[in-house]
N, C-alpha and C positions, 0 to 999 in steps of 0.2 A: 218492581223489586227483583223479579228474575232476572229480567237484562243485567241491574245494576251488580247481580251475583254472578252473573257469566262474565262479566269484563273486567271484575275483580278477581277470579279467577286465571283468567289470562293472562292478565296483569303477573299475577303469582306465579304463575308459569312462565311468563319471559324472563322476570330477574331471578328465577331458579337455574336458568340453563349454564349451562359449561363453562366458564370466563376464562379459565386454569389450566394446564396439566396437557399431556395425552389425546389428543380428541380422535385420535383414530390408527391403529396401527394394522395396517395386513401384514398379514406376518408373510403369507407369499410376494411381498414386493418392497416391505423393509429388507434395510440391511441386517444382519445378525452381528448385532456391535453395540456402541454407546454413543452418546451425541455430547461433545465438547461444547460451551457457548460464554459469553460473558455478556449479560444484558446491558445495555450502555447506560442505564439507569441507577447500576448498583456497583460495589465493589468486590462484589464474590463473584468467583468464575463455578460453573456447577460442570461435571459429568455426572450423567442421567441415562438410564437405558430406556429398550423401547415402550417401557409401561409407564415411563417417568417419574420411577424411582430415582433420588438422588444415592449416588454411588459415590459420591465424593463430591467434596467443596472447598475451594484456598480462600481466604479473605486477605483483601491489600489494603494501605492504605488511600491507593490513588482508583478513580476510575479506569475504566476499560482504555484500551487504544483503537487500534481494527483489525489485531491478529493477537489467537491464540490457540496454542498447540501443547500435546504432550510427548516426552522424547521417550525413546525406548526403556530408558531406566526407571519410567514410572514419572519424571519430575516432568512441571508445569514450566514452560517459557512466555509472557503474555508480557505484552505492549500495553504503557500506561499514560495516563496525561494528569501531569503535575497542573497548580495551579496557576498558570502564568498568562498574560494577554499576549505578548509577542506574536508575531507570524501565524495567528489563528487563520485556519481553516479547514474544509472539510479533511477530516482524516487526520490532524494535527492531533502530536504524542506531544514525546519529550523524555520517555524511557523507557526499559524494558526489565523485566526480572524472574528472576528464578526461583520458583519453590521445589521442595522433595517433596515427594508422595505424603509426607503428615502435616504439610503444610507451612514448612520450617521454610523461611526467606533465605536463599541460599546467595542470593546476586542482585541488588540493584544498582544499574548503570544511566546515568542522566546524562541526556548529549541536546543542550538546549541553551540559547541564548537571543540578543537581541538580530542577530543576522542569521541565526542557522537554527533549525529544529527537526529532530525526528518526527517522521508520521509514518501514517499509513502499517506496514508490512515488516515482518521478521524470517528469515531463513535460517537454519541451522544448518552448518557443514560436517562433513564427513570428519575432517578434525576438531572437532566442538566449536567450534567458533560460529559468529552467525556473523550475517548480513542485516544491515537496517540502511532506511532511507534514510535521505537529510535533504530539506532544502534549506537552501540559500540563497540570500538577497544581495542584490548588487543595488547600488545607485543610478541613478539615471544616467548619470553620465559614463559610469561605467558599461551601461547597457549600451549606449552612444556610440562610447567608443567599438563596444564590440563590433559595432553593425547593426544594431537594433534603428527602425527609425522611429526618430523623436513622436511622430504622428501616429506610433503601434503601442504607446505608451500610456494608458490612462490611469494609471496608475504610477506610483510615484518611485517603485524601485519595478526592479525582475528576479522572477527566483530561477534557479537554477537547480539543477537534482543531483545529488551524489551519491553514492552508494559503498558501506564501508565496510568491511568486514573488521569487527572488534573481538579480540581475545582477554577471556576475564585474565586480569590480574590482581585481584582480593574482593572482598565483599563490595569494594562500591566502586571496584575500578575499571579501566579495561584498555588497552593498548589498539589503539588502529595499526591494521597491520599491511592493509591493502584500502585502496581506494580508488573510486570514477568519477568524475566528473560532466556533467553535459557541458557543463560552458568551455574545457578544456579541447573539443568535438564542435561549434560552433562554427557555421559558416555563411555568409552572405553574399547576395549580389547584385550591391546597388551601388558598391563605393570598392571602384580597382583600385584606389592606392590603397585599403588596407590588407593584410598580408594573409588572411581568414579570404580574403575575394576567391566567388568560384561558383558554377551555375549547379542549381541542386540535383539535377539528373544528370551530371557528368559525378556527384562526388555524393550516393546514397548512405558512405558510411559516415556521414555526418551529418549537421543537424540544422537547417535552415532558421535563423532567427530570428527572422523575418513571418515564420508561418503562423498559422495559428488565431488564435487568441490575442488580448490586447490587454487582459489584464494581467499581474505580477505572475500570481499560478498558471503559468501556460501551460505548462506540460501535465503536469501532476501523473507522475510516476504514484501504482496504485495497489501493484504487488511485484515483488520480488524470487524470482528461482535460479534455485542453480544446479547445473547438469554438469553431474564431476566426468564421466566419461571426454565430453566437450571439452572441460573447463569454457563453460558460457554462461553468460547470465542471462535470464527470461525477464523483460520487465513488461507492464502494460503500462501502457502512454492515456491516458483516459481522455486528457483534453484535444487531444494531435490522431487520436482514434486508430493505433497503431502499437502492434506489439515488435520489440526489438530484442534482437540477441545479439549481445554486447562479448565479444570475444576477452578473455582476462590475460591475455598473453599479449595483444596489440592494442586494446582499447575502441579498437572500431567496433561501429554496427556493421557487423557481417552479414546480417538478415534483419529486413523488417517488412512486414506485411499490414495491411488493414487499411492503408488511406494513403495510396503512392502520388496521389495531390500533393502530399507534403514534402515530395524531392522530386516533382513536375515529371512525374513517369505515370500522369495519368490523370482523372477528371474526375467531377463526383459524382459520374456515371459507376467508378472502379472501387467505389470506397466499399467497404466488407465491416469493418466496426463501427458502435456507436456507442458509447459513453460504457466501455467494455470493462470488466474487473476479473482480478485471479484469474491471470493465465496459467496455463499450468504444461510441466511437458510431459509427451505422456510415452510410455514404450514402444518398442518397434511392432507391439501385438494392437496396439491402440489402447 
């Protein structure tokens, strides 16, 4: 009978402990702030301090995306995914919106369809306007033609990355005002009569189509920055394990670092990333 009261006690004691909340804050090595989050399981995004008090909370109609942030004015910008099967995968959105501080839906923008879909990441600019991702699908034979070979292909299209900078224009609209493309940067070197022909360490501000992965999402662009002093844009390459900065004046990659395999300026003895997320730039103090 002892035994059996000591192990039912323990028992009572393991599903008593801590599931929830807070489970530990040093106050000498937390930050002295709040913590932003959208659990991917729910529709409310929460700000909570460091005792894990909730301090505020927006409710959407849609689940989470994979960014969300609050702007200087108090209001919520967060990434959403509607319910659609199209172009699923990891990181797949499909919209982005705006609340004020009490919670008032100030902006919902949907940029999704059977070839193209938002995922991943949102920026905000200096002029209000933000940044979102898009991929895009091409067909095989468009991938073909590009240069892609038919044997890099197991999958049945290629997506391609864009990045757009959208200005609201009313509650559910928004105007593209700028745009990138990777497949527009796209170069190969297997086939000199097409006009894209070029060896990929002679030509790093572009983007071998040939490298890589072999399935649709090769690249999967996975966060997005922009550095107005530059005018450049920061993205991470998750699949091609390489961050680039994308000049907005010329379109080129002026800089990329993490896996120079992928423009044959090196081996993967040289590689520095591995399946990297949220790059970020940081000041001239570090």
């Amino acid at each position: 009978m002892r035994i059996l009261i000591l192990l039912l006690c323990a028992s009572i004691c393991t599903y008593a402990q801590q599931t929830v909340g807070v489970f530990k804050n040093d106050v000498s090595l937390s930050y002295n702030g709040f913590t932003l989050f959208a659990p991917i399981t729910s529709k409310t995004t929460y700000l909570i301090d460091n005792d894990g008090q909730v301090v505020k909370l927006w409710r959407s109609q849609y689940g989470p995306g994979q960014a969300v942030m609050l702007l200087n004015d108090g209001s919520l910008l967060r990434t959403g995914t509607p319910a659609v099967q199209s172009m699923g995968g990891g990181g797949a959105g499909g919209l982005v919106e705006k609340f004020d501080w009490d919670g008032n839906l100030l902006w919902l923008y949907e940029h999704y369809g059977s070839t193209y879909r938002l995922h991943h990441d949102v920026e905000i600019l200096p002029n209000g306007n933000i940044l979102l991702l898009v991929w895009e699908s091409h067909t095989r034979a468009e991938a073909v033609a590009q240069g892609r070979l038919d044997s890099r292909l197991t999958e049945n299209a290629l997506w391609s990355e864009r990045i757009i900078e959208v200005r609201q224009t009313g509650p559910t609209t928004g105007e593209i005002v700028w745009s990138w493309s990777s497949w527009d940067h796209m170069c190969q070197s297997v086939d000199p009569a097409k006009p894209n022909y070029t060896q990929g360490q002679n030509s790093p501000e572009r983007i071998d189509i040939n490298v890589g992965g072999t399935r649709s999402d090769w690249l999967h662009i996975n966060s997005v920055r922009y550095n107005a002093k530059r005018n450049e844009v920061l993205v991470s390459i998750h699949n091609l394990h390489e961050l680039w900065v994308i000049s907005r004046t010329s379109g080129d990659i002026v800089y990329r670092w993490g896996n120079p395999l992928m423009y044959q300026r090196g081996t993967t003895a040289d590689q520095k990333l591995f399946g990297q997320h949220d790059a970020r730039w940081l000041d001239s103090n570090g």
